[in-house]
PASEBA-1860 file (N, C-alpha, C; in nm, 3 decimals):
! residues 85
1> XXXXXXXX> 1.863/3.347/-1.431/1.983/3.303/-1.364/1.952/3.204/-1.253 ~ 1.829/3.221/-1.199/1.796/3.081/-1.096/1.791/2.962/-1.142 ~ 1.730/2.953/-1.289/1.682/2.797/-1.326/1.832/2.751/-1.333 ~ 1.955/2.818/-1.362/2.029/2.726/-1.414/2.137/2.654/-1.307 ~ 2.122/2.737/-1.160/2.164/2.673/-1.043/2.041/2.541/-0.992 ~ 1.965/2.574/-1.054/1.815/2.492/-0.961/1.881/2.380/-1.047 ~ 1.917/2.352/-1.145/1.983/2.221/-1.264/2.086/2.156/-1.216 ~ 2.169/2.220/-1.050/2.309/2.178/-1.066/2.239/2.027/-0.962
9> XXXXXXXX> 2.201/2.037/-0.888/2.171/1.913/-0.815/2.092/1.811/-0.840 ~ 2.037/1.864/-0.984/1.882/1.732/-1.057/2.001/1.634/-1.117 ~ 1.916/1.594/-1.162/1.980/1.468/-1.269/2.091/1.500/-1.332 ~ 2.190/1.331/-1.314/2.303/1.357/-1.393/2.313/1.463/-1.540 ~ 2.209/1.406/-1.607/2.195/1.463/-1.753/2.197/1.600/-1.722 ~ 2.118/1.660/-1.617/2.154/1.841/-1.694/2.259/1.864/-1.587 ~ 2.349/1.783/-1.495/2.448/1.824/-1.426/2.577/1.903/-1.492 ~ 2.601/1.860/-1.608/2.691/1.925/-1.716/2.676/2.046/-1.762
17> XXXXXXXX> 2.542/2.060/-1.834/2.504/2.168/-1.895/2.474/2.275/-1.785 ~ 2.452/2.218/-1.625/2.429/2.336/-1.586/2.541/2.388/-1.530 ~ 2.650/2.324/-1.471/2.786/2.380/-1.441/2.812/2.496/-1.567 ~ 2.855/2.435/-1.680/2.878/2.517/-1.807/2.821/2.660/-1.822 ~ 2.675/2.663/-1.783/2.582/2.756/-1.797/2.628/2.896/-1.691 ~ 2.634/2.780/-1.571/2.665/2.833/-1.456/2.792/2.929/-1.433 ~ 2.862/2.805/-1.523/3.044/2.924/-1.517/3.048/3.043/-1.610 ~ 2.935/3.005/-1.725/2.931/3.153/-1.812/2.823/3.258/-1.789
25> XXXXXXXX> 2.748/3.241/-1.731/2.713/3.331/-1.603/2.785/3.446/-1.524 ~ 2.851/3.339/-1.386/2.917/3.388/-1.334/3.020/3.474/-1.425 ~ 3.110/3.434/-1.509/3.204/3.527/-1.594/3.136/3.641/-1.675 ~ 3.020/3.642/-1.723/2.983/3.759/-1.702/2.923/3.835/-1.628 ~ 2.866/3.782/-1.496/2.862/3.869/-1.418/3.020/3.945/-1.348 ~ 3.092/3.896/-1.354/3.231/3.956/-1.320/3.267/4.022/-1.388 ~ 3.314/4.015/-1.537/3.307/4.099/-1.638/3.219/4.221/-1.671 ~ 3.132/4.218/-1.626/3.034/4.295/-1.557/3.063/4.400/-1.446
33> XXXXXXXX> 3.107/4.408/-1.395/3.163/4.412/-1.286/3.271/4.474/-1.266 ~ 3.346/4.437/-1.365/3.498/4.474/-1.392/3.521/4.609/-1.453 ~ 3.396/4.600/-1.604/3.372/4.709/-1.678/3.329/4.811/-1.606 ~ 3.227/4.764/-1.526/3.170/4.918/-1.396/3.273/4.989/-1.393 ~ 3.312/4.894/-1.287/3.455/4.961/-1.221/3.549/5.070/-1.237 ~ 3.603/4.994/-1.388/3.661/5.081/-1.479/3.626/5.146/-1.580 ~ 3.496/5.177/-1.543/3.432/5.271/-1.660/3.465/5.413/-1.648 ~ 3.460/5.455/-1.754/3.504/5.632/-1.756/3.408/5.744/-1.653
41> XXXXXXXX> 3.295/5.715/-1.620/3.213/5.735/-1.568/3.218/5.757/-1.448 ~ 3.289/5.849/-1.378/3.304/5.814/-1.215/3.222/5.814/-1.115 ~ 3.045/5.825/-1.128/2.951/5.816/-1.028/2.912/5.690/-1.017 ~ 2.915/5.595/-1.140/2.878/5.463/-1.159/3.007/5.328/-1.102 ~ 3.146/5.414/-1.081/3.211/5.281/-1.026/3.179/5.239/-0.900 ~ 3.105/5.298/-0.813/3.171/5.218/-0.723/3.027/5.071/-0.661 ~ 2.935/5.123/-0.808/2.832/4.973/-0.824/2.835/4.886/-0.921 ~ 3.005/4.830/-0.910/3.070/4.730/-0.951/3.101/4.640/-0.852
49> XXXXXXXX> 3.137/4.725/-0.751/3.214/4.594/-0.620/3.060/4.524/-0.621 ~ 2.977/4.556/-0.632/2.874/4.439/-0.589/2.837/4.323/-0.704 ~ 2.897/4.342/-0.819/2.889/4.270/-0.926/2.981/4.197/-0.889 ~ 3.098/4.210/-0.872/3.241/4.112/-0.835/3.174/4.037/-0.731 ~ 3.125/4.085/-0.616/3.113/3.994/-0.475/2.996/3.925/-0.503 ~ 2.926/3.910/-0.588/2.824/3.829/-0.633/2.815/3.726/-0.782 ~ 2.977/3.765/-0.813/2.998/3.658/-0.949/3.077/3.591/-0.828 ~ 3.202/3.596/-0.755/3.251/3.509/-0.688/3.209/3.423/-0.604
57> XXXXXXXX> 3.051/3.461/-0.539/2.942/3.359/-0.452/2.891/3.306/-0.542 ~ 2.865/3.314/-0.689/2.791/3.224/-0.781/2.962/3.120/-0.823 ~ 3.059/3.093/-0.826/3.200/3.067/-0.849/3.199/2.973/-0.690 ~ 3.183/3.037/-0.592/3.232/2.988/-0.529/3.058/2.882/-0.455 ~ 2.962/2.891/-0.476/2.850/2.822/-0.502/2.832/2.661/-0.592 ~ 2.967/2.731/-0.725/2.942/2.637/-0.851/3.053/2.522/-0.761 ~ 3.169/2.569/-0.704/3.218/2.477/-0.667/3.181/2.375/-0.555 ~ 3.088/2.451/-0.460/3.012/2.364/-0.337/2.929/2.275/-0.394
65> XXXXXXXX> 2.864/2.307/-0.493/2.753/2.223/-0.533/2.817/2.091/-0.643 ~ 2.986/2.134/-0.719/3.007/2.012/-0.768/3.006/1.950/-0.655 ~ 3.114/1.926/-0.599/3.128/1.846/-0.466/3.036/1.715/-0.440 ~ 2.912/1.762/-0.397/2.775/1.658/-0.389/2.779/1.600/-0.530 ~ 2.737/1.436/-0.495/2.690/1.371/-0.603/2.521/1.394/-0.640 ~ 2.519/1.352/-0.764/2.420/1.377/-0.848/2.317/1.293/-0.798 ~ 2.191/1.316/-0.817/2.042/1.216/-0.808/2.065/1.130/-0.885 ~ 2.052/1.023/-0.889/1.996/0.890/-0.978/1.882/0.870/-1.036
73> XXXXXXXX> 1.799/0.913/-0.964/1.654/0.945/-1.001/1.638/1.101/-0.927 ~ 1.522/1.101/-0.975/1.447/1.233/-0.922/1.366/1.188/-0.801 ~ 1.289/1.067/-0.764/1.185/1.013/-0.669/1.247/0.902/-0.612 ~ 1.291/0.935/-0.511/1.319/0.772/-0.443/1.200/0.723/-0.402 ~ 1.208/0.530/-0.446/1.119/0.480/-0.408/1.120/0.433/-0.258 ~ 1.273/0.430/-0.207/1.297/0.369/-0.030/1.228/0.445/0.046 ~ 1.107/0.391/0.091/1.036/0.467/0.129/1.022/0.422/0.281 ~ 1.057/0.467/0.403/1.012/0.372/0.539/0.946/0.435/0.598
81> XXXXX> 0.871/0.362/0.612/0.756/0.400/0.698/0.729/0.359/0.866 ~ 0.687/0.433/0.971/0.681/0.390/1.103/0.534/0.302/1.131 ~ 0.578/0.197/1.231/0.494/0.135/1.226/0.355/0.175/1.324 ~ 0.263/0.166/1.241/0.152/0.180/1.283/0.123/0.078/1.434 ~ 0.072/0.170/1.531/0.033/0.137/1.644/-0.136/0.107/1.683
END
C-alpha cells in the first residue's frame, strides 16, 4: 500500500494509475471497515472505527496530493550553485 502513494507525485505517466490504485485501496480499506463494524461478531466491532479513519486519511491524502502538479522530469537539471569565494 506505500508504493502506490510513493507513484502519486513521480511522473506524469504513473500519476493516473496511481490515483486509480489509490482510490481502490482506500475503498477497500473502508469496506473493510464497514464489514467489521457490522459484523455479527460483537468483540471484533469496535476494530473497524480504525479502518474507516484510515481509508478517509488515504481519501482525503488522494485529494491533497491531486492538487500539486506533476514532475516533468524526475532530475532537474537547474542547478545553482553559490559562488565560490
Amino acid at each position: 500500500m506505500a508504493i502506490v502513494p510513493a507513484s502519486l507525485p513521480a511522473w506524469r505517466r504513473t500519476r493516473t494509475a496511481g490515483r486509480v490504485m489509490g482510490s481502490v485501496l482506500a475503498a477497500a480499506v473502508i469496506a473493510r471497515g464497514v464489514g467489521t463494524i457490522f459484523d455479527s461478531w460483537g468483540p471484533r466491532r469496535p476494530y473497524g472505527w480504525p479502518y474507516l479513519a484510515y481509508g478517509l486519511f488515504m481519501i482525503i491524502g488522494l485529494i491533497a496530493v491531486g492538487r500539486r502538479p506533476a514532475m516533468e522530469k524526475g532530475v532537474t537539471t537547474d542547478v545553482q550553485t553559490a559562488p565560490v569565494q
